[in-house]
N, C-alpha and C positions, 0 to 999 in steps of 0.2 A: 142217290143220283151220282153217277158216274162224270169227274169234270174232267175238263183235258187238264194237263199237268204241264205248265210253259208257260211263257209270253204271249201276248195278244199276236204280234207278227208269226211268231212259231204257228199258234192254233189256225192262221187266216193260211197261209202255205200249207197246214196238213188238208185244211177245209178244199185249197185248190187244187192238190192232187189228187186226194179223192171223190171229184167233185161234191161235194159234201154242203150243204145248207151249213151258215157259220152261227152259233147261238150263242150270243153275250147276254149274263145274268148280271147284274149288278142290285148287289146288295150293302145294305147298313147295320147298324147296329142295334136298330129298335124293334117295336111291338109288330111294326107290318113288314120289316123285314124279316124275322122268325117263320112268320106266317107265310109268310112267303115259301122260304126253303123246304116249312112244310109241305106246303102242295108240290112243290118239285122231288121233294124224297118220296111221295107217293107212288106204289105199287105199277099203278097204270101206266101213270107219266114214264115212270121209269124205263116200261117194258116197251112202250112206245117209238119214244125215242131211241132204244138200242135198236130196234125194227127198223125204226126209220134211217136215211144217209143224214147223221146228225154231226157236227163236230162244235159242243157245248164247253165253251170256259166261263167261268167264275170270278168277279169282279169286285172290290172291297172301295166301297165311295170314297172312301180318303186316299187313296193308294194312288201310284204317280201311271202307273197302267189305265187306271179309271180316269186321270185327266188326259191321257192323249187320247184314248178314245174319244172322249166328250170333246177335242177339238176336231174330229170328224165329223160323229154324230152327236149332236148335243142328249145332254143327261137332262131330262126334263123334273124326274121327279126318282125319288130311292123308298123303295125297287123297283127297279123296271126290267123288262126285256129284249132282245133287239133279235129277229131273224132276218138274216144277211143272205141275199139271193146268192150264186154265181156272179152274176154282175154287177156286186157290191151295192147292188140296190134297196135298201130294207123290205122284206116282205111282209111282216108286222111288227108291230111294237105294241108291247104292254105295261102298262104303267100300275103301281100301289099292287094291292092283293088280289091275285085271279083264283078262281075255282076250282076244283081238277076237272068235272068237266069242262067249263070255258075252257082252258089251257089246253085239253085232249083236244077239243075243236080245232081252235086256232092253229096246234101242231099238224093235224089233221088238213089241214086248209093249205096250208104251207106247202105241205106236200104233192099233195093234188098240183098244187098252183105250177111247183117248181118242175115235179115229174114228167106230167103226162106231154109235155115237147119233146123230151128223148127219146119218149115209150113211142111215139108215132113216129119219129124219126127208124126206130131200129124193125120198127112194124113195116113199113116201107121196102128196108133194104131186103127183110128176110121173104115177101110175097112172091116175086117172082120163082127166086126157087122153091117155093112149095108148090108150082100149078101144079096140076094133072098131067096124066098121058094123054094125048089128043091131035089133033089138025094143031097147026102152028097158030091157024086163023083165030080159030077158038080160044086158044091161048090168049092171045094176042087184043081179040076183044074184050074177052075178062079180065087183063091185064089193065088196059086199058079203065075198062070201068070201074072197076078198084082202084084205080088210081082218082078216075073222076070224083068216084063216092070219098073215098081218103081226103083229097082235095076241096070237097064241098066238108068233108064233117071238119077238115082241121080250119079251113075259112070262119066257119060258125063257131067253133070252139076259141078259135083268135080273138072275133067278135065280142063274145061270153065273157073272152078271157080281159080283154079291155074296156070294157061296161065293169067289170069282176073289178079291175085296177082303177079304175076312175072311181068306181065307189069306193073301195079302201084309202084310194089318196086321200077323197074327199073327206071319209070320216079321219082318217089319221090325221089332216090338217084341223078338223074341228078339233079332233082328243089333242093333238098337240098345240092347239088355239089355246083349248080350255086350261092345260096345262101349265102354259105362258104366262094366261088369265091368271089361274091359280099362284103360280110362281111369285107373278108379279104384286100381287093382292098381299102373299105371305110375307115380300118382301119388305112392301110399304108398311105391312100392320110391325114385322119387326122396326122399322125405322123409328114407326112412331112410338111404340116402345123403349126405344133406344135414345130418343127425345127425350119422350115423358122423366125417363129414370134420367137423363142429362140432367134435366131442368129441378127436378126433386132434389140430384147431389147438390147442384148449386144454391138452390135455397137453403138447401141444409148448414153447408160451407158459411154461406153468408150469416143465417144467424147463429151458427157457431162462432163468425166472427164476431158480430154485434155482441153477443153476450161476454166473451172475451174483452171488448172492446167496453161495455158497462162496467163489468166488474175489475178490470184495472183501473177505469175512471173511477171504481168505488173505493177501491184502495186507496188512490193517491189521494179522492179523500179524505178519505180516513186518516192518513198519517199525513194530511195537512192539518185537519182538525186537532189531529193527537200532537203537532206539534204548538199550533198556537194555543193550546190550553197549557202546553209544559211554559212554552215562553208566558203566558200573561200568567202563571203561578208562579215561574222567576221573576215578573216582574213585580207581582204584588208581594212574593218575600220580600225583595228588594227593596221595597216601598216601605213594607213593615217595619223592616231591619233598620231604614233610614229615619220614619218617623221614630222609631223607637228611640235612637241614635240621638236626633234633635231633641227630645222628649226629656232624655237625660242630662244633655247638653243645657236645655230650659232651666232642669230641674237645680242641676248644678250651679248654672251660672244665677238663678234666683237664691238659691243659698249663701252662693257666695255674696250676691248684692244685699239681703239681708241681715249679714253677718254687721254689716258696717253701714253707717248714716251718717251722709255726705251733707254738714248742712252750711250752708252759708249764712253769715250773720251781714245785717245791714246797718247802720249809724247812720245816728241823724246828720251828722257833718257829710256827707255823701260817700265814704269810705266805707267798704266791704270787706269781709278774712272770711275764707273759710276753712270748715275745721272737718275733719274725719273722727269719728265717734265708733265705740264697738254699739250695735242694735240694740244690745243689752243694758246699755248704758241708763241712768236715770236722767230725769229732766234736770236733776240737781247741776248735774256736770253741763250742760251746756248754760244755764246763770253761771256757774263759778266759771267758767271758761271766759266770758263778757267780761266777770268781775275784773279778772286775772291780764284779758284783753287792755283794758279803760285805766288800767291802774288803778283803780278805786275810785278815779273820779266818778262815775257813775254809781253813786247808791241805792239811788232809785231808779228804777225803769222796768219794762215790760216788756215779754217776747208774744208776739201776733207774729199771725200769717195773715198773707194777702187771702188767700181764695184756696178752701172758703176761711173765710174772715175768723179766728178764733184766740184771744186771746189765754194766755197761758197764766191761770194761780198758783198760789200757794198748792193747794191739793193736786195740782199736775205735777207737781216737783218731785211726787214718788215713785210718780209715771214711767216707763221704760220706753225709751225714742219710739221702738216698733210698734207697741200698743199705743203710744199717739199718731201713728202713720207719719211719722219724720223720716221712715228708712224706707229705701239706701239713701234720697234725696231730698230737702228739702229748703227753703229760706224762712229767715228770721227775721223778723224787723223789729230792731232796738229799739224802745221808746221810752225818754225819760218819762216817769211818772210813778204815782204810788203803785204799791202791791196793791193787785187784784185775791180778795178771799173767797170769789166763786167762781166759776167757767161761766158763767151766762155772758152772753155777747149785751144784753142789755141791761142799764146803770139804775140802780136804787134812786126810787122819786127824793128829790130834794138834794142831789148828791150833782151839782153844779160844780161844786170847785174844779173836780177831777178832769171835766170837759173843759175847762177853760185852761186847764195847764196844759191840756190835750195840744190846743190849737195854738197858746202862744210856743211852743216848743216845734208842732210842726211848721210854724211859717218860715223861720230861720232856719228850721232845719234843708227847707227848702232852698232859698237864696244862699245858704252855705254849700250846699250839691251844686248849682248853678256856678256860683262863684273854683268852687275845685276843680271842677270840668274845664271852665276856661281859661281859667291861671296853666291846668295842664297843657293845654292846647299851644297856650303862648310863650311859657318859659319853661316847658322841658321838665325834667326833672331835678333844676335848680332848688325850686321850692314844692314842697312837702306837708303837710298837713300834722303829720306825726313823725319823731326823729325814733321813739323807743321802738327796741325789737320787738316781734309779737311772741304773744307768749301761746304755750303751750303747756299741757295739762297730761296730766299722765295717763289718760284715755286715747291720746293722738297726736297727728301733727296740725302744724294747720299757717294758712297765709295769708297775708293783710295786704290787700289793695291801697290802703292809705299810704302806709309805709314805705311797703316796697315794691316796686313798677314790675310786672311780671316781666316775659322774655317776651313775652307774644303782640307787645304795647309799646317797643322800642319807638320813639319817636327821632326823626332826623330832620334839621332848621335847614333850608337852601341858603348858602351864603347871601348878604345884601340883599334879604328877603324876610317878611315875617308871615311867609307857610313856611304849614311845617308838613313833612310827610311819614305816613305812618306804613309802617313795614313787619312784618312778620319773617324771622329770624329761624324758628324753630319750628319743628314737624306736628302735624297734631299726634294729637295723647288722647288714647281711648279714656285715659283720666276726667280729660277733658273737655269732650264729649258731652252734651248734655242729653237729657232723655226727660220724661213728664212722667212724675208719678202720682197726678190725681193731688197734690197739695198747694200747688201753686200754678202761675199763670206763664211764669218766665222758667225758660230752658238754662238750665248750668251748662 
């Protein structure tokens, strides 16, 4: 197929100089556009249209020539075809894939349509000068009636030709109804496509987000998890470290308080000393310690503890303070009386004397503590109980409440008064401190 070579206005100007039927092809780039240009490169069509007053251009749907067209005549569907009267009127139009016969038709029809007005037109001019030789009359009548016949055939052919036009508008308004229909149809089913696939990204998005949004919630899990397990195993080091720490601390300070047995001795006259002993010591050393104490007045007498109750023989004398439980702390109570030769807390039958020296020794010993306390109370430390230094033994030191008044016991008379007030001078002493260790009732 032969296309014009030029612009749509160029083709429409050659179309109107030589009066010429205008043919606009518009074509795409798909399966029925192919098919299309096949039918138009056919044999027939081709020979046709050269035969025929044709002036055919070539149209590419995307192309800026194909939109101002379609602001004329609209582009209904790609491929189509447009034949352009003379009077810029469409003569036909065809849309998607036609035939080569349909197409020969249609071209065929076009022709006819646009033709046969000139061809009676120029059939007119040239009758008169063809009559015959003749009477003028004769002429004149047959002139005449040919024009009447002329004028009734072109009346009915007008006719023909407008019933011909009203039927093509009609079906062209239906084909281009249908087309609309079509259009519109494809345009909505794209829309909703274009939905559908909208609404599918965004679900996608979202749980792309959600999953983003779990799995850094999983994380920060995680490395909250991963942190409090590090701290609470810094913390139970810590703890280990610490109990271990005090463990040793324990261990240590129980050694050291085992090294050494803090025990205080108590006399019947209400006067106390206590002495510091190494653990290892024998029970020996704390009788000589008394003996060395008393200055020898004391020949006879016995070491008991209060609670539990036990007094102390001969056979505890090879004893070592810690295997009698006397360390680090404990009290002693002096008691005149004979040696005991067994540990039994209860007295051989028949053996009265010893109870009765028992009890005449503690009742003085009693009213003598009575008596020390309140002579203290009233005259200071004017008067004394005992003047001799206390003695001390080559296992330790050690210091006597009889004797000599500690710092902690400073007593002060109010002038022209007999209170007296009691004051504490010096700081306490961990020495000092007393602590229970299971052999007595009373705290040092």
């Amino acid at each position: 197929m032969q296309w014009f070579e030029g612009t749509v206005p160029e083709a429409i100007q050659a179309s109107k100089r030589s009066k010429s039927i205008f043919v606009v092809y518009i074509a795409g780039t798909d399966k029925t556009s192919e098919d299309m240009n096949t039918t138009w490169n056919d044999p027939t069509v081709c020979d046709l249209m050269k035969r025929g007053n044709f002036v055919a251009i070539k149209l590419q749907a995307n192309s800026d020539a194909c939109g101002q067209f379609s602001q004329i005549y609209p582009v209904i569907c790609v491929p189509s075809t447009f034949f352009i009267g003379l009077d810029g009127k469409p003569l036909e139009v065809t849309g998607g894939v036609v035939e080569v016969k349909e197409l020969t038709e249609k071209i065929s029809k076009v022709l006819q349509t646009e033709l046969v007005p000139s061809a009676v037109s120029q059939e007119q001019q040239a009758t008169p000068l063809a009559t015959p030789s003749g009477t003028n009359e004769d002429n004149s009548d047959r002139a005449r009636e040919l024009l009447d016949n002329k004028r009734i055939e072109k009346a009915e052919k007008e006719k023909e030709e407008e019933k011909r036009k009203e039927i093509e508008r009609r079906n062209q308004g239906k084909s281009v109804t249908g087309l609309q229909k079509w259009q519109g149809e494809k345009e909505a089913q794209e829309r909703r496509k274009e939905m559908k696939k909208e609404k599918e990204e965004e679900r996608l998005a979202r749980e792309r987000t959600k999953a983003l949004i779990a799995r850094d919630r999983e994380e920060r899990a995680a490395k909250y998890q991963r942190e409090k397990e590090e701290k609470q195993r810094e913390k139970e080091r810590a703890l280990e470290a610490k109990m271990a720490e005090q463990r040793s601390q324990e261990v240590e300070t129980e050694r050291v308080k085992n090294e050494n047995a803090r025990i205080q001795f108590r006399f019947p006259d209400g006067s106390s000393v206590t002495h510091q002993f190494s653990s290892s010591d024998m029970m020996q050393a704390a009788k000589q310690f008394v003996l060395e104490h008393t200055g020898g007045r004391m020949r006879e007498f016995i070491l008991q503890t209060l609670y539990p109750r036990r007094i102390y023989t001969e056979e505890d004398m090879a004893e070592t303070l810690i295997d009698l439980g006397l360390a680090p702390s404990a009290i002693l109570i002096v008691l005149p009386g004979k040696k005991k030769t067994n540990s039994s807390d209860e007295k051989p039958k028949g053996d009265s004397s010893s109870s009765i020296t028992d009890i005449l020794w503690i009742i003085p010993s009693f009213f003598l503590a009575i008596w020390a306390f309140i002579s203290g109370l009233l005259f200071g430390s004017s008067q004394q109980t005992h003047q001799q230094e206390p003695a001390t033994s080559p296992g330790g030191t050690s210091t006597s409440s009889g004797d000599v008044r500690p710092k902690t016991a400073l007593r002060r008379r109010t002038p022209n008064s007999n209170v007296g007030r009691l004051t504490d001078s010096q700081p306490d002493d961990d020495k000092d401190n007393a602590f229970y260790n299971g052999n007595s009732t009373q705290q040092l």
